[in-house]
PDB file of N, CA, C and O in Angstrom:
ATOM      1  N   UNK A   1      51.729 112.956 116.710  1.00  0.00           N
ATOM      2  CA  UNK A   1      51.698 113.212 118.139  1.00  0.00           C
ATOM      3  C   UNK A   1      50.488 114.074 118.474  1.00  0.00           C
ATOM      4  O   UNK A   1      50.243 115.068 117.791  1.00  0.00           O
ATOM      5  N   UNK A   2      49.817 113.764 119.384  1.00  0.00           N
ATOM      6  CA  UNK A   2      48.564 114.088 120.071  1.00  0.00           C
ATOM      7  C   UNK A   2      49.089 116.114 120.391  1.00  0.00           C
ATOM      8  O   UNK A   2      49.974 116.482 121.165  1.00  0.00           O
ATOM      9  N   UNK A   3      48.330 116.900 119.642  1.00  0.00           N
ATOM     10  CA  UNK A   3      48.563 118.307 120.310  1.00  0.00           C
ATOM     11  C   UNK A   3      47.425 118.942 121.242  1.00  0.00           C
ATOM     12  O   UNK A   3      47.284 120.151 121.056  1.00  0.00           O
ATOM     13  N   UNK A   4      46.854 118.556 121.896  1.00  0.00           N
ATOM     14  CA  UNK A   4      45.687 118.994 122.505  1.00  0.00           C
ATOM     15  C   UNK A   4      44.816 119.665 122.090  1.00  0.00           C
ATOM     16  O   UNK A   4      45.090 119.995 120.936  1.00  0.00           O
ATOM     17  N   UNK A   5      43.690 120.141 122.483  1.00  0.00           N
ATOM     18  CA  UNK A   5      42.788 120.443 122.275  1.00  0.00           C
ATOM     19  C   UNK A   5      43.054 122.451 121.240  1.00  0.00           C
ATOM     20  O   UNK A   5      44.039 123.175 121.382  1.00  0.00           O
ATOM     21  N   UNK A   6      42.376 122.616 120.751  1.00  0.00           N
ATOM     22  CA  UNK A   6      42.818 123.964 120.328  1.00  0.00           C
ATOM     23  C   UNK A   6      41.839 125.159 121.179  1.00  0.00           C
ATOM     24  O   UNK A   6      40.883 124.842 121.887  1.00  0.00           O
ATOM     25  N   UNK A   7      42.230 126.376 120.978  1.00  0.00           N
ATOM     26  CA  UNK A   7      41.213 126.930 121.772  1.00  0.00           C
ATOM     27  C   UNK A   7      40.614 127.654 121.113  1.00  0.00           C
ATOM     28  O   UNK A   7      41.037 128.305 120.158  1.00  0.00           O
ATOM     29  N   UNK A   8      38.862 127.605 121.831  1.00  0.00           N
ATOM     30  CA  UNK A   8      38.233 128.293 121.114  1.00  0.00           C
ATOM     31  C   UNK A   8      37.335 130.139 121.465  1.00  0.00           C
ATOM     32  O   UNK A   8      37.328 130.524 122.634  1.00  0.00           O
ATOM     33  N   UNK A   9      36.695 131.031 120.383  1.00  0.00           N
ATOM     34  CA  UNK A   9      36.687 132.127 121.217  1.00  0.00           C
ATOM     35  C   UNK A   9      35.369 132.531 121.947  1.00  0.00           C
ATOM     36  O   UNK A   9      34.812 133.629 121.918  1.00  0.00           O
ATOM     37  N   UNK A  10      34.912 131.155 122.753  1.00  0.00           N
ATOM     38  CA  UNK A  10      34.063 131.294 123.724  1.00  0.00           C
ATOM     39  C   UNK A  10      34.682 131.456 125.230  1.00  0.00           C
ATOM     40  O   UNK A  10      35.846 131.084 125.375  1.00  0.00           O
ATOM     41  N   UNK A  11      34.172 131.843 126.055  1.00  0.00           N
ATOM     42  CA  UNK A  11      34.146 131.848 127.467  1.00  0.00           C
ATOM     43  C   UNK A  11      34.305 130.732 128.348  1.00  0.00           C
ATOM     44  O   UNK A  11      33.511 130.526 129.266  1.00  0.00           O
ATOM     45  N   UNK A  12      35.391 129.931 128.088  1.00  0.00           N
ATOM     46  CA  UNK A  12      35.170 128.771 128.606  1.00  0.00           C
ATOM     47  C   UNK A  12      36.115 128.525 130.058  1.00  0.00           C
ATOM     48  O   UNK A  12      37.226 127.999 130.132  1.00  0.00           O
ATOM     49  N   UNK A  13      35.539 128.911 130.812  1.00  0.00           N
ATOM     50  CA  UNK A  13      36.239 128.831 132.309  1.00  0.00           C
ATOM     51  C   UNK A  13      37.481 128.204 132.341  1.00  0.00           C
ATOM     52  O   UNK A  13      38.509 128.881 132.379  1.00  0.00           O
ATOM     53  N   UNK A  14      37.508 126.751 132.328  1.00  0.00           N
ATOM     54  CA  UNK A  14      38.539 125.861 132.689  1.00  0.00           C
ATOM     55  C   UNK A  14      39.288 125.522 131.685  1.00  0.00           C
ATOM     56  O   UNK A  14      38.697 125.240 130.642  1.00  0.00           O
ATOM     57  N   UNK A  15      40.859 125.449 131.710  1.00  0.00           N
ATOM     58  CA  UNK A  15      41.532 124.956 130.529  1.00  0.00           C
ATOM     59  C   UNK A  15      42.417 123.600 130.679  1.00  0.00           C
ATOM     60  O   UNK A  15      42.581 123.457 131.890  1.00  0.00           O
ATOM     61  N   UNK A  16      42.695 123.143 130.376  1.00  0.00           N
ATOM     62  CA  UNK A  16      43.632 121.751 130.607  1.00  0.00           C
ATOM     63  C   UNK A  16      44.639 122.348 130.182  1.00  0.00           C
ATOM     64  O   UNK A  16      44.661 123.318 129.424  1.00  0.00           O
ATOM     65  N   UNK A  17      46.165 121.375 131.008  1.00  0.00           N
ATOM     66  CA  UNK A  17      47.103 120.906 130.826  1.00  0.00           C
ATOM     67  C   UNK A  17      47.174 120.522 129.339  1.00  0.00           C
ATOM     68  O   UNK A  17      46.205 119.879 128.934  1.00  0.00           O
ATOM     69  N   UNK A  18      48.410 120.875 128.212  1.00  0.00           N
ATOM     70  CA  UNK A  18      48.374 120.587 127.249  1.00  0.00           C
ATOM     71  C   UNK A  18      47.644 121.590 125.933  1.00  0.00           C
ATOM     72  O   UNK A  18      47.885 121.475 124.732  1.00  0.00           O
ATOM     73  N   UNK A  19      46.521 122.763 126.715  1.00  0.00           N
ATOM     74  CA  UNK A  19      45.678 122.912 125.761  1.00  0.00           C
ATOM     75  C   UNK A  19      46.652 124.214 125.134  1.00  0.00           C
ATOM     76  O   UNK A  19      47.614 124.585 125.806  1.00  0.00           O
ATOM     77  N   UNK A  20      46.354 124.851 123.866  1.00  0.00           N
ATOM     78  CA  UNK A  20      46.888 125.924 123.870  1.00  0.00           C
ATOM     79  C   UNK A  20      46.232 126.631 123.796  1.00  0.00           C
ATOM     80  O   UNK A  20      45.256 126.266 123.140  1.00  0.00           O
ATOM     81  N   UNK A  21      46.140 128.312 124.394  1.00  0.00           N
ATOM     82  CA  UNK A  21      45.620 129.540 124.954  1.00  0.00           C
ATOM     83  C   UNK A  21      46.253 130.731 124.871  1.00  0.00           C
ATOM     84  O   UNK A  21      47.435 130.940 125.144  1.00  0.00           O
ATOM     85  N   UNK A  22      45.406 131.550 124.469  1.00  0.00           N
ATOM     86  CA  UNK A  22      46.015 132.638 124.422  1.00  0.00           C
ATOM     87  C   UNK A  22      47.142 133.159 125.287  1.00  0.00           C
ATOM     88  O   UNK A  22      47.596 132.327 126.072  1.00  0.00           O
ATOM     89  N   UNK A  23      47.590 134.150 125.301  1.00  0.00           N
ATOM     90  CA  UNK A  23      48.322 134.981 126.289  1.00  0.00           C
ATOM     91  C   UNK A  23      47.300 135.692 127.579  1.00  0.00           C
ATOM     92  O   UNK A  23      46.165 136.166 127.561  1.00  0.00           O
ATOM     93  N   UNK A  24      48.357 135.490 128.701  1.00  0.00           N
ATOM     94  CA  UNK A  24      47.609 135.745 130.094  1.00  0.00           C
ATOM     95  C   UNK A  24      47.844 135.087 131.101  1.00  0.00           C
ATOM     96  O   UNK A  24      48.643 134.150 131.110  1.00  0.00           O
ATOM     97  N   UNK A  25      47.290 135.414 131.939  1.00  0.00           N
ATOM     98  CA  UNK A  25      47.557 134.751 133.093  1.00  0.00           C
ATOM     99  C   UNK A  25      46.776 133.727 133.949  1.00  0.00           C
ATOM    100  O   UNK A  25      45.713 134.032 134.489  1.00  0.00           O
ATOM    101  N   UNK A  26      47.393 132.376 134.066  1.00  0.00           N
ATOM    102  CA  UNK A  26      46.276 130.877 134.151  1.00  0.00           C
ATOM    103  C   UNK A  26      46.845 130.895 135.793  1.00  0.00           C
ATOM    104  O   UNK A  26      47.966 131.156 136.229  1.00  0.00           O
ATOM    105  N   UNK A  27      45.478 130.473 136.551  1.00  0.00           N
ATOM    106  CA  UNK A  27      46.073 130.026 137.601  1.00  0.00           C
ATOM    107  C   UNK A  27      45.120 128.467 138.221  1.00  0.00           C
ATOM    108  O   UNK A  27      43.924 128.406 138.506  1.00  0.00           O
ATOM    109  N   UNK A  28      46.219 127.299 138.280  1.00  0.00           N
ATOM    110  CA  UNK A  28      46.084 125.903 138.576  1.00  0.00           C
ATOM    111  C   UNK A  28      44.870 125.991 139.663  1.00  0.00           C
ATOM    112  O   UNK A  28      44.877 126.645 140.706  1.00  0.00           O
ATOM    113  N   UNK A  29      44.051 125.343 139.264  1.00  0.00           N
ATOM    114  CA  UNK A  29      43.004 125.064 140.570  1.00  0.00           C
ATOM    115  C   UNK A  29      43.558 123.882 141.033  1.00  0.00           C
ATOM    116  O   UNK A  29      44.294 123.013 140.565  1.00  0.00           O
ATOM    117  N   UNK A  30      42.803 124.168 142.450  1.00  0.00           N
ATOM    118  CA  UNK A  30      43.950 122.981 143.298  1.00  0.00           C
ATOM    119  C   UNK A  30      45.060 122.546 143.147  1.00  0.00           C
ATOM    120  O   UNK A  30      45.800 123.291 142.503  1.00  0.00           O
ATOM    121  N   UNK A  31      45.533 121.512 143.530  1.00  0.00           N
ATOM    122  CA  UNK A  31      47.030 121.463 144.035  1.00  0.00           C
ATOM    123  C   UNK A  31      47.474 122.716 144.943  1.00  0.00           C
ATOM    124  O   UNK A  31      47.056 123.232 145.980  1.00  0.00           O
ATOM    125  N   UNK A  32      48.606 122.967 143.973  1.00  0.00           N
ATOM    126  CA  UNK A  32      49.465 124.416 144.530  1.00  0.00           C
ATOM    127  C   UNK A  32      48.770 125.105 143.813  1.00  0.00           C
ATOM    128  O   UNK A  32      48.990 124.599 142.712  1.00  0.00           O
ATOM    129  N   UNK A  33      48.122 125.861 143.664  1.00  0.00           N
ATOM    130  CA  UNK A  33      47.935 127.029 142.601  1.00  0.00           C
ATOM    131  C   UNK A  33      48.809 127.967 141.957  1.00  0.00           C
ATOM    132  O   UNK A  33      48.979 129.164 141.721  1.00  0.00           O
ATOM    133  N   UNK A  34      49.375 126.570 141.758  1.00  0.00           N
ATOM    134  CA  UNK A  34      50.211 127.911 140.751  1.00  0.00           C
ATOM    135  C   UNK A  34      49.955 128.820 139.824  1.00  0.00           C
ATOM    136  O   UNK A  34      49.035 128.517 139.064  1.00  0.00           O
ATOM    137  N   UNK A  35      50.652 130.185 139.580  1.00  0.00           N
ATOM    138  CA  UNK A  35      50.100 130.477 138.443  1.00  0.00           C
ATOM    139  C   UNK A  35      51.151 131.114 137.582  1.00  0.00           C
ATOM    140  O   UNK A  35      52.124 131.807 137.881  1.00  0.00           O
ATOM    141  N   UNK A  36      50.568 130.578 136.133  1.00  0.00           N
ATOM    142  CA  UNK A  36      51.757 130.855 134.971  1.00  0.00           C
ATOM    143  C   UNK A  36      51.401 131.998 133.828  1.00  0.00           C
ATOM    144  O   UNK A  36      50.245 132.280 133.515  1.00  0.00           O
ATOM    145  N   UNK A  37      52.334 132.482 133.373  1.00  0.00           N
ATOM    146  CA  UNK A  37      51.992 134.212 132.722  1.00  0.00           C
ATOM    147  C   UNK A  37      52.328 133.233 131.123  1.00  0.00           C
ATOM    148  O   UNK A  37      53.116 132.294 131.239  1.00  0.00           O
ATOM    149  N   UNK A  38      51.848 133.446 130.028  1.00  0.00           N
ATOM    150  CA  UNK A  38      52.156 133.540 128.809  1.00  0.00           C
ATOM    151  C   UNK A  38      52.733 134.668 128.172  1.00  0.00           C
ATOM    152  O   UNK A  38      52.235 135.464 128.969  1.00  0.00           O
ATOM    153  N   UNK A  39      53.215 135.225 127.584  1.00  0.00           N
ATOM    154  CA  UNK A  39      53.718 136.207 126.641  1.00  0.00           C
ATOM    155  C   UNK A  39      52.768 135.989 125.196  1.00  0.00           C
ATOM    156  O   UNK A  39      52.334 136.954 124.565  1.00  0.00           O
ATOM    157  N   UNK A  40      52.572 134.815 124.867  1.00  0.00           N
ATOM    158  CA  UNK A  40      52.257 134.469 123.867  1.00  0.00           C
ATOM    159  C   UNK A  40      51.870 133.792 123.731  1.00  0.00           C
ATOM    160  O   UNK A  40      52.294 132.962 124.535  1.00  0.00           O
ATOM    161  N   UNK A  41      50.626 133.092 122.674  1.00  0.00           N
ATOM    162  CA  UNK A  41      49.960 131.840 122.876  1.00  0.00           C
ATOM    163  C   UNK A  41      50.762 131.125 123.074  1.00  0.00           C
ATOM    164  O   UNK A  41      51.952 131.349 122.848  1.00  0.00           O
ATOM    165  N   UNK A  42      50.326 130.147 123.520  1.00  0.00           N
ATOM    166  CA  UNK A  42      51.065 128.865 124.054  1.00  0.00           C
ATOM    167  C   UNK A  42      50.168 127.679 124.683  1.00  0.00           C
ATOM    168  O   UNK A  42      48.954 127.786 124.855  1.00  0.00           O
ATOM    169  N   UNK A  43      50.781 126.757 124.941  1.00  0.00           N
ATOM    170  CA  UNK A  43      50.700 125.522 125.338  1.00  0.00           C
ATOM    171  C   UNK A  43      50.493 125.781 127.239  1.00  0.00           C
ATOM    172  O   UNK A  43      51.413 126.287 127.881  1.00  0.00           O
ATOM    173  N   UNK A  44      49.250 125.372 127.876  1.00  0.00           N
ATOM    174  CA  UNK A  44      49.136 125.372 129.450  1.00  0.00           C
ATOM    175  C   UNK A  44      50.254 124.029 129.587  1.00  0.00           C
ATOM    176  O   UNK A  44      50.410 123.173 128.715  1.00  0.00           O
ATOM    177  N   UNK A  45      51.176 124.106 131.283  1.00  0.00           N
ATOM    178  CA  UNK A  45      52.044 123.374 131.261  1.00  0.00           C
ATOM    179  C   UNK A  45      51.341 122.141 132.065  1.00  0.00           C
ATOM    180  O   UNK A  45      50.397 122.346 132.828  1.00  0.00           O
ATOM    181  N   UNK A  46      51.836 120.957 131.850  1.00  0.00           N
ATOM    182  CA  UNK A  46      51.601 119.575 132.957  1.00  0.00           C
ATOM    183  C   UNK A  46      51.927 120.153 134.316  1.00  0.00           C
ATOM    184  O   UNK A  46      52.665 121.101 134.588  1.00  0.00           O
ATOM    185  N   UNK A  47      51.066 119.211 135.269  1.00  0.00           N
ATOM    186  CA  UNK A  47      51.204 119.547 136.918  1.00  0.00           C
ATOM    187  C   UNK A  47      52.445 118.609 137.424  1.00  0.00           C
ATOM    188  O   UNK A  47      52.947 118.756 138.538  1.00  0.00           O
ATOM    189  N   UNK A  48      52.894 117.605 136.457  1.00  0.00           N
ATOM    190  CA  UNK A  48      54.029 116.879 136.637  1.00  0.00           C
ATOM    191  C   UNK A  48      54.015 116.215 138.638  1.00  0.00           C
ATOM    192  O   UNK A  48      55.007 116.075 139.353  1.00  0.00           O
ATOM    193  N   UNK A  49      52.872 116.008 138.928  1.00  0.00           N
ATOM    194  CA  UNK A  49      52.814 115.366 140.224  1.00  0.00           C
ATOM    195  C   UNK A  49      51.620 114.096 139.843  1.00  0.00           C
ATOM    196  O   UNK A  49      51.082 113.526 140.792  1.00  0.00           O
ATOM    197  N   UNK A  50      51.313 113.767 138.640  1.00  0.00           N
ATOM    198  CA  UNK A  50      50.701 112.682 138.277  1.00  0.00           C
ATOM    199  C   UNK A  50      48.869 112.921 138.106  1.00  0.00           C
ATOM    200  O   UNK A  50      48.149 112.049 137.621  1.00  0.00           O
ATOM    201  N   UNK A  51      48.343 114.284 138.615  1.00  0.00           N
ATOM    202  CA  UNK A  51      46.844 114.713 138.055  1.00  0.00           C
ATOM    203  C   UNK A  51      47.089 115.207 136.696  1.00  0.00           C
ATOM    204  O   UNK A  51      48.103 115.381 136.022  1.00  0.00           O
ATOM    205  N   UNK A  52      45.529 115.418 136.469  1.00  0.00           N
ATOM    206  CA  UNK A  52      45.242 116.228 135.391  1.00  0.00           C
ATOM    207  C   UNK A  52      45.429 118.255 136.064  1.00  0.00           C
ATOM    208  O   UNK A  52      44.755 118.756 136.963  1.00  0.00           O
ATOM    209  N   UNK A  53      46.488 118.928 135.274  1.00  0.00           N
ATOM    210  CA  UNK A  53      46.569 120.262 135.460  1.00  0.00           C
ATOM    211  C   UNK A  53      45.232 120.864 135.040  1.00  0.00           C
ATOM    212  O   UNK A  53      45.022 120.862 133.827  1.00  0.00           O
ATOM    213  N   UNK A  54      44.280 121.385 135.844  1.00  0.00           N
ATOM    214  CA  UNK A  54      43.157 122.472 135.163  1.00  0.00           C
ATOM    215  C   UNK A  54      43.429 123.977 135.564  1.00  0.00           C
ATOM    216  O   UNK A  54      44.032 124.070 136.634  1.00  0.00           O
ATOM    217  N   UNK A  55      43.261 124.633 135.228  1.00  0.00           N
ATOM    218  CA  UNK A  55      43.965 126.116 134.472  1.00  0.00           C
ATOM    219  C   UNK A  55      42.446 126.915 134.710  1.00  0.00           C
ATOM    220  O   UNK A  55      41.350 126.402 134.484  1.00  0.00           O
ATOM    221  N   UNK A  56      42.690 128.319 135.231  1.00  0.00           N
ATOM    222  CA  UNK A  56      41.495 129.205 134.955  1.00  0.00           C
ATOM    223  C   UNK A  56      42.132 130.450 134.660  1.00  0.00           C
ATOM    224  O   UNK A  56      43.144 130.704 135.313  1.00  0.00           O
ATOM    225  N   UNK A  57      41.809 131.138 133.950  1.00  0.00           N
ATOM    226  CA  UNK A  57      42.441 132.717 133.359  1.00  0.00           C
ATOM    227  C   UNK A  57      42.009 133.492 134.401  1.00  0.00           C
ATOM    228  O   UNK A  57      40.910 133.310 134.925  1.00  0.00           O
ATOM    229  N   UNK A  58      42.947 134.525 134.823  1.00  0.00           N
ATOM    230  CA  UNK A  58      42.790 135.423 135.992  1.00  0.00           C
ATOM    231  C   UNK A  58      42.882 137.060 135.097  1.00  0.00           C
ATOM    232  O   UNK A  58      44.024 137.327 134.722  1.00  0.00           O
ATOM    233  N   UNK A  59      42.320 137.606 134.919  1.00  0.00           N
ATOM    234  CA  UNK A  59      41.744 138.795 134.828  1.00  0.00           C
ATOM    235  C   UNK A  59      42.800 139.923 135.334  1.00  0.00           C
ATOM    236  O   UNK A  59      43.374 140.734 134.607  1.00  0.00           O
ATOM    237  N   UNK A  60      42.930 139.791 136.774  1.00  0.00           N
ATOM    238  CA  UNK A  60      42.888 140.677 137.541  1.00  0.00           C
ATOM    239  C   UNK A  60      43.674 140.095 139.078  1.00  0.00           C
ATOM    240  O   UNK A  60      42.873 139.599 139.870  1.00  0.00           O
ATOM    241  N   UNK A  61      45.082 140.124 139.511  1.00  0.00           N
ATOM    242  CA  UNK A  61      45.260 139.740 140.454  1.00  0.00           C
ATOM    243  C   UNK A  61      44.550 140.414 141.763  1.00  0.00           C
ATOM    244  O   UNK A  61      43.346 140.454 141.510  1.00  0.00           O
ATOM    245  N   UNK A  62      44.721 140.784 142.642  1.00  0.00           N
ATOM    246  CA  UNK A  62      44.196 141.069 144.272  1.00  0.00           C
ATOM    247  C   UNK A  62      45.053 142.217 143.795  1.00  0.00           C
ATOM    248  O   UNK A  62      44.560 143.238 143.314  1.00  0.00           O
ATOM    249  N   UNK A  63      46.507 142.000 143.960  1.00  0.00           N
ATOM    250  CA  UNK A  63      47.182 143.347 144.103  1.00  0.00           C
ATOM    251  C   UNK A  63      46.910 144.396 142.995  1.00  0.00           C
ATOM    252  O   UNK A  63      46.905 145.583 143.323  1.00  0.00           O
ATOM    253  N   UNK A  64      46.656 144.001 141.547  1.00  0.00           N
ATOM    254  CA  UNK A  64      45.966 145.330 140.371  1.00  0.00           C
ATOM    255  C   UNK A  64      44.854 146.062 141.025  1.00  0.00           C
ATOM    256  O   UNK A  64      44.759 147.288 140.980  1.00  0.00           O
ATOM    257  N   UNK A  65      43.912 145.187 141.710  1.00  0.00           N
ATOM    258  CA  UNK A  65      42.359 145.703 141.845  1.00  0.00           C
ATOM    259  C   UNK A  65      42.868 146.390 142.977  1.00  0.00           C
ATOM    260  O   UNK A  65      42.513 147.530 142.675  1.00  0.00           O
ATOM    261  N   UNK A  66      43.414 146.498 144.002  1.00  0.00           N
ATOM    262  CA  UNK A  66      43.588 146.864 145.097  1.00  0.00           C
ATOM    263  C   UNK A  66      44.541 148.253 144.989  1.00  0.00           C
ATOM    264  O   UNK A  66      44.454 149.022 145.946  1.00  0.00           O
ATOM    265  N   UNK A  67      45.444 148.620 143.885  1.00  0.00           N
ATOM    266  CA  UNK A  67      45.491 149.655 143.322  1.00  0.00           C
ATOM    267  C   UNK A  67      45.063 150.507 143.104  1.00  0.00           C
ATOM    268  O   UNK A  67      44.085 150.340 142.374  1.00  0.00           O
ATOM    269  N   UNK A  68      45.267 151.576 143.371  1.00  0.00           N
ATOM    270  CA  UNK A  68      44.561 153.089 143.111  1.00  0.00           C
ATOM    271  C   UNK A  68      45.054 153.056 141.761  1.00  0.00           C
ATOM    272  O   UNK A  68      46.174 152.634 141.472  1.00  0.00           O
ATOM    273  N   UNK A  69      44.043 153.596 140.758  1.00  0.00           N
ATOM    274  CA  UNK A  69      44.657 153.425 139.025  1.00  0.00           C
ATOM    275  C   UNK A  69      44.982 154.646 139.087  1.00  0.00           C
ATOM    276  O   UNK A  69      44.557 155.479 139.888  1.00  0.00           O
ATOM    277  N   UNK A  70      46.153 154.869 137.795  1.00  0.00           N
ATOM    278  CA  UNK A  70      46.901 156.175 137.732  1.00  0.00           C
ATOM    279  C   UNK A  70      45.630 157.346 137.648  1.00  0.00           C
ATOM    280  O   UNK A  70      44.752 156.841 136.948  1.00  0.00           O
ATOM    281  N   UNK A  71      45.219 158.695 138.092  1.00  0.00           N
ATOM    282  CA  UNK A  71      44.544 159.511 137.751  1.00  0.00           C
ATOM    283  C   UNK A  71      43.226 159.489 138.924  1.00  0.00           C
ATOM    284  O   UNK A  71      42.582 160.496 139.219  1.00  0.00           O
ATOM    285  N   UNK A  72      43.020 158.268 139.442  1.00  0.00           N
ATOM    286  CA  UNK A  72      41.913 158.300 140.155  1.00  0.00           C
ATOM    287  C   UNK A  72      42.026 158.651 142.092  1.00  0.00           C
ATOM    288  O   UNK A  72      41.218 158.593 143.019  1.00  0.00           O
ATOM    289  N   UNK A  73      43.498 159.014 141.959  1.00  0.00           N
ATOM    290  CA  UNK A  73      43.504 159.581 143.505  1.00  0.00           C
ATOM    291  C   UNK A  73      43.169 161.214 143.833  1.00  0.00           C
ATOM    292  O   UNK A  73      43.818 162.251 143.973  1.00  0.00           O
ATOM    293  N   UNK A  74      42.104 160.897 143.859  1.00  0.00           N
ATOM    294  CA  UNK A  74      41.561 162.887 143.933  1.00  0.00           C
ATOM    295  C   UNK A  74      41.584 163.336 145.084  1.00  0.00           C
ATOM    296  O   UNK A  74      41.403 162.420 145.886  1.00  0.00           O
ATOM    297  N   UNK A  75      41.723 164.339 145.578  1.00  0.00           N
ATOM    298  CA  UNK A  75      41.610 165.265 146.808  1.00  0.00           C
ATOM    299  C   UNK A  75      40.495 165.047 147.782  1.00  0.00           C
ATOM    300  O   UNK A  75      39.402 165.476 147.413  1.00  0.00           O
ATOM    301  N   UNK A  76      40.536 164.630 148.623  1.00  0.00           N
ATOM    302  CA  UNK A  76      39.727 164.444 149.292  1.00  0.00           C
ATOM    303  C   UNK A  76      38.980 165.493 150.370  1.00  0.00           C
ATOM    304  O   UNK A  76      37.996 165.189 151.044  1.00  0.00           O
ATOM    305  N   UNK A  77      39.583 166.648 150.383  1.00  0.00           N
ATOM    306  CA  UNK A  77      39.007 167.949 150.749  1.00  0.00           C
ATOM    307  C   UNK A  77      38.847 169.033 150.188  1.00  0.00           C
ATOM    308  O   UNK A  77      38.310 169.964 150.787  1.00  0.00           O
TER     309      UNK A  77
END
């Protein structure tokens, strides 16, 4: 049985449906954008609406960056 592609440890933007990837967080370009968390390597899931699923690793949601990080709220007078 066909296991997809393996991954490798370059920088490679886009991931397919099927591929397996580290742990993190992928989010579906186009369609819905969904986006799915790993715990653990694993397998990216099918879009199960009949495309090809492509996958991009997100870093950093809106709401982390938009966070004040613990320690960095200083006095402002």
């Amino acid at each position: 049985m066909w296991q997809g592609p393996e991954f490798h440890e370059q920088n490679d933007d886009l991931y397919l449906a099927g591929q397996r990837v580290h742990p993190g967080r992928y989010k579906q370009v186009g369609g819905n954008g969904r986006s799915i968390v790993l715990e653990q390597e694993d397998v990216l899931p099918a879009s199960l609406d009949g495309r090809v699923a492509c996958y991009q690793r997100v870093n950093n949601t809106w709401d982390q960056i938009s966070r004040p990080r613990q320690g960095e709220m200083a006095s402002t007078h």
